[in-house]
DSSP file (Angstrom, degrees, kcal/mol; ACC not computed):
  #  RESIDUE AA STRUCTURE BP1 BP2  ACC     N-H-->O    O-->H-N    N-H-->O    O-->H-N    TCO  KAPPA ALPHA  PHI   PSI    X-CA   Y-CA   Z-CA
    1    1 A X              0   0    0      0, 0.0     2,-0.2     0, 0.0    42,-0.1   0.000 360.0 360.0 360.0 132.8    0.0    0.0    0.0
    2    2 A X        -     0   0    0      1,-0.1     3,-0.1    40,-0.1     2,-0.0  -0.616 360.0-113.0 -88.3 154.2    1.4    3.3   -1.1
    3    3 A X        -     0   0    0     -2,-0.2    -1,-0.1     1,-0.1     0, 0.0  -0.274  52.4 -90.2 -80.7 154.5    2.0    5.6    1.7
    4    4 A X        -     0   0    0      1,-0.1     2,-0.7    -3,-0.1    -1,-0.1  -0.184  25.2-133.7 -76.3 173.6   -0.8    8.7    1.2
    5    5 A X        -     0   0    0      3,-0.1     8,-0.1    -3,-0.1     2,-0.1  -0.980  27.5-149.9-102.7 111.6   -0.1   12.2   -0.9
    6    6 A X  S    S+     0   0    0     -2,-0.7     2,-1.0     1,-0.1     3,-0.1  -0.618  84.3  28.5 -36.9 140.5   -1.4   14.9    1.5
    7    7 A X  S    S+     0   0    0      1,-0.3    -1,-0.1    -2,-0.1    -2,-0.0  -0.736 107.0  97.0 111.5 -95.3   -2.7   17.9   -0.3
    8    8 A X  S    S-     0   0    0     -2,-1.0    -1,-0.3     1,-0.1     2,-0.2   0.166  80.8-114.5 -89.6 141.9   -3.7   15.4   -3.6
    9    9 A X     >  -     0   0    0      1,-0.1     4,-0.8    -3,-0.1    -1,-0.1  -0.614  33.3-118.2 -83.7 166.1   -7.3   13.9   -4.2
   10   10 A X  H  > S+     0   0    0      1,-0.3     4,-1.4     2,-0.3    -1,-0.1   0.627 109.7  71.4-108.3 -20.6   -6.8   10.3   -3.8
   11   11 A X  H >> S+     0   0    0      2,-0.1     4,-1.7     3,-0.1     3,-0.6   0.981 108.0  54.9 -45.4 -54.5   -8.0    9.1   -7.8
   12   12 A X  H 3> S+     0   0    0      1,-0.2     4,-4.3     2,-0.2    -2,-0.3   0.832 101.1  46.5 -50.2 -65.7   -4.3   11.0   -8.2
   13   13 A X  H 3X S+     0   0    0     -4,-0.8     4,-0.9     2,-0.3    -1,-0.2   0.617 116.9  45.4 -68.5 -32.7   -2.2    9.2   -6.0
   14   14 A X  H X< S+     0   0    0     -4,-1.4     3,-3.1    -3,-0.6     4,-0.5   0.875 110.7  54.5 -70.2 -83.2   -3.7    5.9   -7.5
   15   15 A X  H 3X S+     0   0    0     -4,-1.7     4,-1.2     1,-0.3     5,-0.3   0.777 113.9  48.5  -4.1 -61.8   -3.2    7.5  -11.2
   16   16 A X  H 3< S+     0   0    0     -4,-4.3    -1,-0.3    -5,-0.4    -2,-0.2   0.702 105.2  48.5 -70.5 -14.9    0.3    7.9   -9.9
   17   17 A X  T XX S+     0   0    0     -3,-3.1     4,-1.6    -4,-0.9     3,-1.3   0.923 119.4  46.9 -59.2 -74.0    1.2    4.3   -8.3
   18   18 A X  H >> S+     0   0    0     -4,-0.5     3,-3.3     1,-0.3     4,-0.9   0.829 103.8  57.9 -47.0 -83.8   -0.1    3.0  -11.6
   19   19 A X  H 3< S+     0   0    0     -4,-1.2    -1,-0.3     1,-0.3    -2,-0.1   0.412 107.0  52.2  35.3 -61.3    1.8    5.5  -13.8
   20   20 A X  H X> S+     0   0    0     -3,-1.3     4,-2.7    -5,-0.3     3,-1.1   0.766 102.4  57.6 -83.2 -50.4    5.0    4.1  -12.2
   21   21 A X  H <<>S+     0   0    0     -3,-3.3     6,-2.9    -4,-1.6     5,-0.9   0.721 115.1  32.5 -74.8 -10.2    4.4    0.7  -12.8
   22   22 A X  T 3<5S+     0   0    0     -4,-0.9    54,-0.4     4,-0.2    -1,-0.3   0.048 114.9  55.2-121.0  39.6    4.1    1.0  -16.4
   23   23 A X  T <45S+     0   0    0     -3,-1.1     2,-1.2    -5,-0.2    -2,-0.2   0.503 114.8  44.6 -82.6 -63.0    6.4    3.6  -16.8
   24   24 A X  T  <5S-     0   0    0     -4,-2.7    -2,-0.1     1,-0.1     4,-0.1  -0.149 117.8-106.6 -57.8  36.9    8.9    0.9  -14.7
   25   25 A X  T > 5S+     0   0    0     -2,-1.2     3,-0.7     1,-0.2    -3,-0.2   0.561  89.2 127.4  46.1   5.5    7.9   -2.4  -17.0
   26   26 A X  T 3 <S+     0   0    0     -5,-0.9     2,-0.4    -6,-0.3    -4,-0.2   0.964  83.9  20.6 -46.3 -51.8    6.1   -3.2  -13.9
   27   27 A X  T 3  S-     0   0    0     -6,-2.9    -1,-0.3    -9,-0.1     3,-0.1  -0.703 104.1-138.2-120.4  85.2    3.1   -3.6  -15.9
   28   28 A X    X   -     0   0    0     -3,-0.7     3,-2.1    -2,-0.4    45,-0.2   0.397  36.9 -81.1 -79.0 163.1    4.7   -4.2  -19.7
   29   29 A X  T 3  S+     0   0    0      1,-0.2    45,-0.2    43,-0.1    -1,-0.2  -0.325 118.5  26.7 -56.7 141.1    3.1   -2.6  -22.5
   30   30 A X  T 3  S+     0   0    0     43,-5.1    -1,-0.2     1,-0.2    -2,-0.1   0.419  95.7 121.5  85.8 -21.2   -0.2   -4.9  -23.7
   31   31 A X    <   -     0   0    0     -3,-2.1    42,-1.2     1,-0.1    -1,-0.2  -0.305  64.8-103.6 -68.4 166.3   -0.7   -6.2  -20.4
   32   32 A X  B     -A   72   0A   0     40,-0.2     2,-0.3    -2,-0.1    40,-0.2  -0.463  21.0-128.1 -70.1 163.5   -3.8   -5.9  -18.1
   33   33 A X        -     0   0    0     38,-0.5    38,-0.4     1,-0.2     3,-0.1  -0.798  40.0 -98.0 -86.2 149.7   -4.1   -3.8  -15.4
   34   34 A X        -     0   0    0     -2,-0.3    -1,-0.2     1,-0.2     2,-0.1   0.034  57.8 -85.8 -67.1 174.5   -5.2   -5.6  -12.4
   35   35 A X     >  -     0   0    0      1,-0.1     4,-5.8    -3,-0.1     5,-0.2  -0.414  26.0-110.5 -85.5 164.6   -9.1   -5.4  -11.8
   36   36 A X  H  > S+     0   0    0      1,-0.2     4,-2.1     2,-0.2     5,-0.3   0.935 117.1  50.4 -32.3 -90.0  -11.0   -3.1  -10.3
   37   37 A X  H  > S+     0   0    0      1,-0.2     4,-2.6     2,-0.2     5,-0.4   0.812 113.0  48.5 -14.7 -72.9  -12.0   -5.1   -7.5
   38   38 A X  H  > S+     0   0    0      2,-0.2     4,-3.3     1,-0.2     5,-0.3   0.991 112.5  47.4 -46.3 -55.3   -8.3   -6.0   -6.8
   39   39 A X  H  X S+     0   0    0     -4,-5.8     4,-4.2     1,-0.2     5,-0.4   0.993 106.1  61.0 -55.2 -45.6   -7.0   -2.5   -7.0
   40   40 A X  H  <>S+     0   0    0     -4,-2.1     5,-0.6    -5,-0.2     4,-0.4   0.903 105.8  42.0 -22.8 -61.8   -9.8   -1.5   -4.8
   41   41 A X  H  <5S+     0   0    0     -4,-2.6    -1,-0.2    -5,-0.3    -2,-0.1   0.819 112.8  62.7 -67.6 -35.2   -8.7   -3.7   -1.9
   42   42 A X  H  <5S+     0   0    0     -4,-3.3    -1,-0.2    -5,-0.4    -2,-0.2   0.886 114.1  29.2 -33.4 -61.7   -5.0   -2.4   -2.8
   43   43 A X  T  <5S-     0   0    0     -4,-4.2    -1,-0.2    -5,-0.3    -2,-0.2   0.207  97.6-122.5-102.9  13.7   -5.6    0.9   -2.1
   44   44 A X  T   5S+     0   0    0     -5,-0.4     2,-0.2    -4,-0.4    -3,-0.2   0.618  71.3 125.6  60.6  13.6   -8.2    1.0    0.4
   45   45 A X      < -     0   0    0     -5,-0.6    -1,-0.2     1,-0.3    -2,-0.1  -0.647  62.0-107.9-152.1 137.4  -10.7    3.3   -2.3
   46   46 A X     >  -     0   0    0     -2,-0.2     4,-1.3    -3,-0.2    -1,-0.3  -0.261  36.7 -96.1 -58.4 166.1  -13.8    2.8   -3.3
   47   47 A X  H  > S+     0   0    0      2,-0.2     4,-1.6     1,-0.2     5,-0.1   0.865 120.4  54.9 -60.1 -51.7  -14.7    1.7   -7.0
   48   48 A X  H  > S+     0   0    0      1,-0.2     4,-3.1     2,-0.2    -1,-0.2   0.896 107.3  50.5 -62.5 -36.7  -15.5    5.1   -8.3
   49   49 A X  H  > S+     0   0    0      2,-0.2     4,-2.1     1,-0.1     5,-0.3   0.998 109.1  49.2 -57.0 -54.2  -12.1    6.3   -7.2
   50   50 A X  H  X S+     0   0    0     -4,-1.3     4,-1.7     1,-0.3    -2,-0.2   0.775 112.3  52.3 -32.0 -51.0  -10.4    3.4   -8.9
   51   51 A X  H >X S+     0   0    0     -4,-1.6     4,-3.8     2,-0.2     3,-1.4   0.985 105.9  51.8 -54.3 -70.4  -12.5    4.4  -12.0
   52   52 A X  H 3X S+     0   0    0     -4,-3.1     4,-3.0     1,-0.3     5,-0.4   0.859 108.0  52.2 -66.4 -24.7  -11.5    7.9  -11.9
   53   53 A X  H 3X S+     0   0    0     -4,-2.1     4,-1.3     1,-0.2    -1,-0.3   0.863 116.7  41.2 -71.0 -18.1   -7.5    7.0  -11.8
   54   54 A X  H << S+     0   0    0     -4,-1.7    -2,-0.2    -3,-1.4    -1,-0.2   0.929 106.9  55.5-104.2 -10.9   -7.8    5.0  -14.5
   55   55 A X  H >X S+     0   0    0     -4,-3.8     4,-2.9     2,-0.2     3,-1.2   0.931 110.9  51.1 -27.1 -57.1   -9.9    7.1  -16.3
   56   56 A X  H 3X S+     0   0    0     -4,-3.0     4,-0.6     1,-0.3    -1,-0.1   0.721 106.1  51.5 -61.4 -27.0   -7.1    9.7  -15.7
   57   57 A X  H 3<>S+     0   0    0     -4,-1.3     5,-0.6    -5,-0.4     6,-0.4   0.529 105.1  61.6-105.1  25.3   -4.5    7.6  -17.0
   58   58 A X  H X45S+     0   0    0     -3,-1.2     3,-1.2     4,-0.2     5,-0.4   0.847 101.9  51.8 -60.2 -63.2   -6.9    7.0  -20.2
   59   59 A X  H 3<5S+     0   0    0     -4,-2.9    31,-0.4     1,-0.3    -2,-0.1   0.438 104.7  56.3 -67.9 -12.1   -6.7   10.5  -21.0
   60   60 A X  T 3<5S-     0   0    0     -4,-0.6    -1,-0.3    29,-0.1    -2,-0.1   0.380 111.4-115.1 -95.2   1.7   -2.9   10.5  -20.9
   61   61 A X  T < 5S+     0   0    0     -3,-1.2    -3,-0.1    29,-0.1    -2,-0.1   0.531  89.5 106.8  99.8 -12.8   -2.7    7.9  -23.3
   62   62 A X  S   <S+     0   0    0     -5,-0.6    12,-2.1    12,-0.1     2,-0.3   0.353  78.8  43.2 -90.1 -12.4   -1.1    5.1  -20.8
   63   63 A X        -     0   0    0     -5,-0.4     2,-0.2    -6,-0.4    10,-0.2  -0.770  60.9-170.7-142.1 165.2   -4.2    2.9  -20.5
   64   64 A X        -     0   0    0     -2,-0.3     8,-2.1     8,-0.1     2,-0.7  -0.742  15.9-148.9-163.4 101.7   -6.6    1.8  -23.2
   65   65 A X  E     -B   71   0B   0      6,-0.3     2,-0.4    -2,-0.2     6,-0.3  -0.920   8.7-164.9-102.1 127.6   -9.9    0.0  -22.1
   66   66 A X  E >>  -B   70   0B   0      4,-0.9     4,-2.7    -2,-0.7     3,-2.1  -0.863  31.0-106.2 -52.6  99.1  -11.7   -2.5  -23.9
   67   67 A X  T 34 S-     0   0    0     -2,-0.4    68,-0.1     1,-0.3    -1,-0.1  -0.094 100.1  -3.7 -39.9 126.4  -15.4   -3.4  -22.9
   68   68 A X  T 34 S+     0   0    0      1,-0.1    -1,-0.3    -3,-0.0    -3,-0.0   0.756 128.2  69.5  66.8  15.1  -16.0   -6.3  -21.2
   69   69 A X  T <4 S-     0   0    0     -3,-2.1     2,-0.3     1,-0.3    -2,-0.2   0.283  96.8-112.7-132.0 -36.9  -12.1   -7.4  -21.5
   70   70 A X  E  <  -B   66   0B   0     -4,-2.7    -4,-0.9   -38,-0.1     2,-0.5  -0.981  31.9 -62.2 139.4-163.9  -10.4   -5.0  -19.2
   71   71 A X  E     -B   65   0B   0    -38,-0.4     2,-0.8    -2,-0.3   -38,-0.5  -0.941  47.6-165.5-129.7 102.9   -7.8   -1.9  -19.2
   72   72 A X  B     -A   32   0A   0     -8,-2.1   -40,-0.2    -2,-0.5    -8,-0.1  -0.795  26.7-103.5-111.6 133.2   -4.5   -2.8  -20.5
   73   73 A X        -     0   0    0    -42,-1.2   -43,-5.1    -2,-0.8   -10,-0.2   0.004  31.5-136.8 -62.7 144.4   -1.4   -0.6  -20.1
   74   74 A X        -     0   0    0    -12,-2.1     2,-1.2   -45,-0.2   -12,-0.1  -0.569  32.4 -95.5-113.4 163.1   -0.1    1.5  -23.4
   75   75 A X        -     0   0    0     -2,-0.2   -52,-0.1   -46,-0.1   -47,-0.0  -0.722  51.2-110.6 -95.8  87.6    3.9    1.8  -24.4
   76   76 A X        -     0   0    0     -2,-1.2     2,-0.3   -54,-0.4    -1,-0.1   0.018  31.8-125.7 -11.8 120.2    4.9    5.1  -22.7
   77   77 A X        +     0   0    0      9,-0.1     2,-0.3     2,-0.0    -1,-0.1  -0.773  39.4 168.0 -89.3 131.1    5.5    7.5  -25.6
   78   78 A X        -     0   0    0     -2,-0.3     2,-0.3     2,-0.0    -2,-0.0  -0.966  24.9-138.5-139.6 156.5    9.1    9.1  -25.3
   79   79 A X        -     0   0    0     -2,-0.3     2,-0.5     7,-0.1     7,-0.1  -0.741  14.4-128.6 -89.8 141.3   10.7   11.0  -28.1
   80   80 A X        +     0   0    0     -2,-0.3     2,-0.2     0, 0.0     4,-0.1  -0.920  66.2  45.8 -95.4 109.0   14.1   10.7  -28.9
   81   81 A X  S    S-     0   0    0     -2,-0.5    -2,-0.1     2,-0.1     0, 0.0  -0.502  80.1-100.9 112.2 149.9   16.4   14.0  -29.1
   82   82 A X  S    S+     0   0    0     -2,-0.2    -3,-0.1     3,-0.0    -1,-0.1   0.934 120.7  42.5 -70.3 -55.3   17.0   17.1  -27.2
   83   83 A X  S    S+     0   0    0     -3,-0.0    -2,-0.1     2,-0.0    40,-0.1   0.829  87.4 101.9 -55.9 -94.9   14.7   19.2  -29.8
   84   84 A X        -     0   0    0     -4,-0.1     2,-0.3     1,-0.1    -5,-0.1   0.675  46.9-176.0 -31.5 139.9   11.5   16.7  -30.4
   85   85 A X        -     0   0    0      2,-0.0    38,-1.0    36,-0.0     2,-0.5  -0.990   3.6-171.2-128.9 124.5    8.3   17.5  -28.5
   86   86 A X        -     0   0    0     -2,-0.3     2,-0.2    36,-0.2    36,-0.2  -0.907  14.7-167.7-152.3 161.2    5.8   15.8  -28.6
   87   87 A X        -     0   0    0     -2,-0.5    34,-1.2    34,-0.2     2,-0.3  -0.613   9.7-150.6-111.1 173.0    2.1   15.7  -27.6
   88   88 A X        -     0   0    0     -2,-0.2     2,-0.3    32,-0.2    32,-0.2  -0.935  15.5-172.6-132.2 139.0   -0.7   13.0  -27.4
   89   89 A X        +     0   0    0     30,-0.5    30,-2.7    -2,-0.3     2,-0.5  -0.609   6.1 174.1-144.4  75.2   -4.6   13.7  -27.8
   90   90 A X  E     +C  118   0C   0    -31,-0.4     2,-0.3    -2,-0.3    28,-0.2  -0.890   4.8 162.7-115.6 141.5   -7.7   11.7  -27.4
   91   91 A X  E     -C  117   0C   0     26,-2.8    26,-1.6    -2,-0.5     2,-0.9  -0.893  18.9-151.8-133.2 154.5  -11.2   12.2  -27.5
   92   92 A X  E     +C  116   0C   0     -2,-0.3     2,-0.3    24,-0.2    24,-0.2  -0.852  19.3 164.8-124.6 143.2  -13.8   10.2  -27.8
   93   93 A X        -     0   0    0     22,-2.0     2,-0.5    -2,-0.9    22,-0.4  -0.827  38.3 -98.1-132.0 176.9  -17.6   10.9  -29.4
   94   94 A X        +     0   0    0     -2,-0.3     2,-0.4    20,-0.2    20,-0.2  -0.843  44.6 164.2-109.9 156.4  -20.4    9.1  -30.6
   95   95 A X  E     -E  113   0D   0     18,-1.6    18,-4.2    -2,-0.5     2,-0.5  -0.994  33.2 -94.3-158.0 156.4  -21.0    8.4  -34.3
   96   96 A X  E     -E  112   0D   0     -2,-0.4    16,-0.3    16,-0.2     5,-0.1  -0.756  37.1-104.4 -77.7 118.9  -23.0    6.3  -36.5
   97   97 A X        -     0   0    0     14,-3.8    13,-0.6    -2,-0.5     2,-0.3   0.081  30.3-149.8 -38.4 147.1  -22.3    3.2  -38.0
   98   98 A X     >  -     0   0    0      1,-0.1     4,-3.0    11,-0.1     5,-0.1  -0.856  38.4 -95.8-113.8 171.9  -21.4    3.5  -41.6
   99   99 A X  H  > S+     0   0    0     -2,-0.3     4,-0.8     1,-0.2     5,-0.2   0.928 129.8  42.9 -51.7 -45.6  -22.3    0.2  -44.0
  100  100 A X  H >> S+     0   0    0      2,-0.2     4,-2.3     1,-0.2     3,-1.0   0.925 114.8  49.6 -89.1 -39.2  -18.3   -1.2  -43.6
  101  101 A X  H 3> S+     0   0    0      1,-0.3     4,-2.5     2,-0.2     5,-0.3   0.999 120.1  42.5 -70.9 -67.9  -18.2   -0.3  -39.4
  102  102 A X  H 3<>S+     0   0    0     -4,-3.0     5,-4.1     2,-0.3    -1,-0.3   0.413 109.0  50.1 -83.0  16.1  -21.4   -2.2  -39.3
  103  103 A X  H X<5S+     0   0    0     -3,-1.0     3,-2.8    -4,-0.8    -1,-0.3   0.770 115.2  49.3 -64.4 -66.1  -20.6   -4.9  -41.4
  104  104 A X  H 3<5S+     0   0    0     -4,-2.3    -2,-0.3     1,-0.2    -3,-0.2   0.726 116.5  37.9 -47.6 -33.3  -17.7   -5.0  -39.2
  105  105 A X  T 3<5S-     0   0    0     -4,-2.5    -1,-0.2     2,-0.2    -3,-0.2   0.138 103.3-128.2-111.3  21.3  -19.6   -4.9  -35.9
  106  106 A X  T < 5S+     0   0    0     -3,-2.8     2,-0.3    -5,-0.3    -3,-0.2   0.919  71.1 118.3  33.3  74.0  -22.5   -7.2  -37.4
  107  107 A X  S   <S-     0   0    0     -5,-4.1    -2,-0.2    -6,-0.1    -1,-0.1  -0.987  77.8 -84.7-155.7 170.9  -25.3   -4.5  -36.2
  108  108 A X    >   -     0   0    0     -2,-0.3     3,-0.6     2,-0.1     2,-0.3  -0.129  57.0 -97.2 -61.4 158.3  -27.8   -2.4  -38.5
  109  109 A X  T 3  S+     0   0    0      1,-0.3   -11,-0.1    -8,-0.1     3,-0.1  -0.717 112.6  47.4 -82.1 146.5  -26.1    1.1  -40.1
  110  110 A X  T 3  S+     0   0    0    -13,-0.6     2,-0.5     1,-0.4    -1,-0.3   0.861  83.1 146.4  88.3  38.8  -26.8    4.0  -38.3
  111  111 A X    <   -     0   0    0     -3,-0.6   -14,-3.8    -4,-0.1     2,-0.9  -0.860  55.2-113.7 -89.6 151.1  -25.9    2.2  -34.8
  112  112 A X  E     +E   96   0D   0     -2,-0.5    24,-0.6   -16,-0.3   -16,-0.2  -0.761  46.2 164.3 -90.6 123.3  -24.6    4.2  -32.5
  113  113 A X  E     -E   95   0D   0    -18,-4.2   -18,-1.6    -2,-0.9     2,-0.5  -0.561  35.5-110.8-129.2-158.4  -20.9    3.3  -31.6
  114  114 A X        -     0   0    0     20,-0.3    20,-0.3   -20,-0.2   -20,-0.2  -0.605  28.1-151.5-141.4  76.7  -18.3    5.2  -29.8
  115  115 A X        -     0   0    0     -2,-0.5   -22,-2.0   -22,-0.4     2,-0.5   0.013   7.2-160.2 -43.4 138.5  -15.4    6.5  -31.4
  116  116 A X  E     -CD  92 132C   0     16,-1.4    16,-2.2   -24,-0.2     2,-0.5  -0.903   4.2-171.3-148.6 130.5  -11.8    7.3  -30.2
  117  117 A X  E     -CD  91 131C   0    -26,-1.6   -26,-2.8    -2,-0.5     2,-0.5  -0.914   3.3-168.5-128.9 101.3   -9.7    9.5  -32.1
  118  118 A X  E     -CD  90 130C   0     12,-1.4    12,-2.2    -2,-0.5     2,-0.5  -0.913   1.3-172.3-102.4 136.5   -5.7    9.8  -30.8
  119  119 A X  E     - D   0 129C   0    -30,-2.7     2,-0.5    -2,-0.5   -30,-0.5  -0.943   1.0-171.8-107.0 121.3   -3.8   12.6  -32.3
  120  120 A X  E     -     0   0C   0      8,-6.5     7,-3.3    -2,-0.5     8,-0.4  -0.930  11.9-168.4-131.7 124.7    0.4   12.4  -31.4
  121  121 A X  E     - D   0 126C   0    -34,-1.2     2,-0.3    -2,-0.5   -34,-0.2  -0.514   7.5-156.3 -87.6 153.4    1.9   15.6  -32.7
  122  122 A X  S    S-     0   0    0      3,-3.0   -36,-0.2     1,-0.3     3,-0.1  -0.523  80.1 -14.8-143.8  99.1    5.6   15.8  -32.8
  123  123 A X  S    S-     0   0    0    -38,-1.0     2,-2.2    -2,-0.3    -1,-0.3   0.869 129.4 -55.7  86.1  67.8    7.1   19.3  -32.7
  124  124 A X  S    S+     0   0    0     -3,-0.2    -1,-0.2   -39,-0.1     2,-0.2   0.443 118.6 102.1  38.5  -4.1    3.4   20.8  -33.5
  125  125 A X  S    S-     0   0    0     -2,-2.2    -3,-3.0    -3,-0.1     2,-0.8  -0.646  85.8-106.3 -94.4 153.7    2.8   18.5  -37.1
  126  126 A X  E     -D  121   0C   0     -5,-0.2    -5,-0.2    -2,-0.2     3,-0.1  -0.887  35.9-174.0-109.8 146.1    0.6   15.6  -36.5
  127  127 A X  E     +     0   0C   0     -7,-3.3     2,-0.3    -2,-0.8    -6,-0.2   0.062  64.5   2.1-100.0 -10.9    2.5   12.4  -36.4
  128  128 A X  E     -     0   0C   0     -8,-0.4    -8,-6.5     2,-0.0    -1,-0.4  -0.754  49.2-160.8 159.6 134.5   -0.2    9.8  -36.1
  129  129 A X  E     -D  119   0C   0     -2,-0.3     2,-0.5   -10,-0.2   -10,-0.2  -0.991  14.5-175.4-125.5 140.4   -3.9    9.7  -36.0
  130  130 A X  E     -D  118   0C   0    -12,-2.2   -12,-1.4    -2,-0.3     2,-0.4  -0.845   6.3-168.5-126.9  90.1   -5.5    6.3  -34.5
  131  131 A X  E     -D  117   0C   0     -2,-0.5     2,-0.2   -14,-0.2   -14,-0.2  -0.831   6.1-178.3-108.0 142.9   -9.5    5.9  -34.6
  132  132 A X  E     -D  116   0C   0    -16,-2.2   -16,-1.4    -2,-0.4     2,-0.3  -0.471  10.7-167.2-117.4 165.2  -10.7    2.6  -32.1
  133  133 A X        +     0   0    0     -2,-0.2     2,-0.3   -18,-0.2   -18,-0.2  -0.711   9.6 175.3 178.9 135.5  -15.0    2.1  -32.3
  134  134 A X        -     0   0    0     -2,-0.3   -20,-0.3   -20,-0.3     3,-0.1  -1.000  35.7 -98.0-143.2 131.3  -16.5    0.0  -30.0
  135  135 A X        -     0   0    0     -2,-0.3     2,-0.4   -22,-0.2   -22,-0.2  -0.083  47.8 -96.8 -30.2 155.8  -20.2   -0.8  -29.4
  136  136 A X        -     0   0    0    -24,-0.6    -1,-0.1   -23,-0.1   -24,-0.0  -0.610  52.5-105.2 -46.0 124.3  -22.1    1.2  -26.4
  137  137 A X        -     0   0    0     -2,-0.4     2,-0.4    -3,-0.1    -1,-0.1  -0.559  39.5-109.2 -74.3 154.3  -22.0   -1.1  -23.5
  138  138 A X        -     0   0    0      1,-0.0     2,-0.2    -3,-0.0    -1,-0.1  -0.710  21.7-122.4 -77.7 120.0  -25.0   -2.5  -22.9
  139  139 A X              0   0    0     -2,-0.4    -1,-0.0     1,-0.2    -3,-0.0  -0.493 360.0 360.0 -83.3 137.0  -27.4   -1.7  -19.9
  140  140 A X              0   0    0     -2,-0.2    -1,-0.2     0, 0.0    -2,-0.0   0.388 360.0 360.0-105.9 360.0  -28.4   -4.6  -17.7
């Protein structure tokens, strides 16, 4: 159990444990992150906290979840060179199936699926664009 951050809300301090282990190969690129449930018990934090650190380390580009598979750790981007900058960007929307996405996702066209759109700039030009779609999860 990591000792606490005063001063930091407590989603960070997980965000930042995690961070560290797949920054250190703890948790190699392509691997899972442990589950929810486990980290919970880890850290002493409720499920919604849990959620929001890995949420946070979504939005940096370090985590990638899959519905219904898990959250698996991303290959730390670092640029090579004094000069090179480079940023990372993703957002996610909803969009409509077109005939080849729902071909692809066996469902009618016009479903609603959930795009995610990374942009990694390097030195302000963009360097890579990456669009994921995945279904809506389904409400039980």
């Amino acid at each position: 159990m990591p000792t606490p951050h005063y001063g930091q809300p407590r989603y960070r301090v997980i965000a930042d444990e995690l961070r560290e282990r797949i920054e250190s190969g703890a948790i190699p690129p392509g691997h899972l992150l442990p589950a929810e449930s486990t980290l919970t018990i880890e850290f002493r934090a409720s499920r919604g906290t849990v959620r929001q650190a890995i949420a946070a380390l979504r939005e940096a580009g370090l985590v990638a979840t899959e519905h219904g598979r898990g959250t698996y750790a991303n290959l730390p981007h670092r640029e090579s060179g004094p000069d090179s900058s480079s940023e990372t960007q993703t957002r996610e929307r909803q969009v409509a199936a077109n005939s080849e996405l729902a071909a692809l996702f066996a469902v009618q066209p016009g479903t609603v699926l959930i795009e995610q759109e990374t942009v990694t700039r390097t030195n302000g030009a963009a360097a890579k664009v990456v669009k994921t779609y995945r279904l809506l999860p389904t409400r039980q």
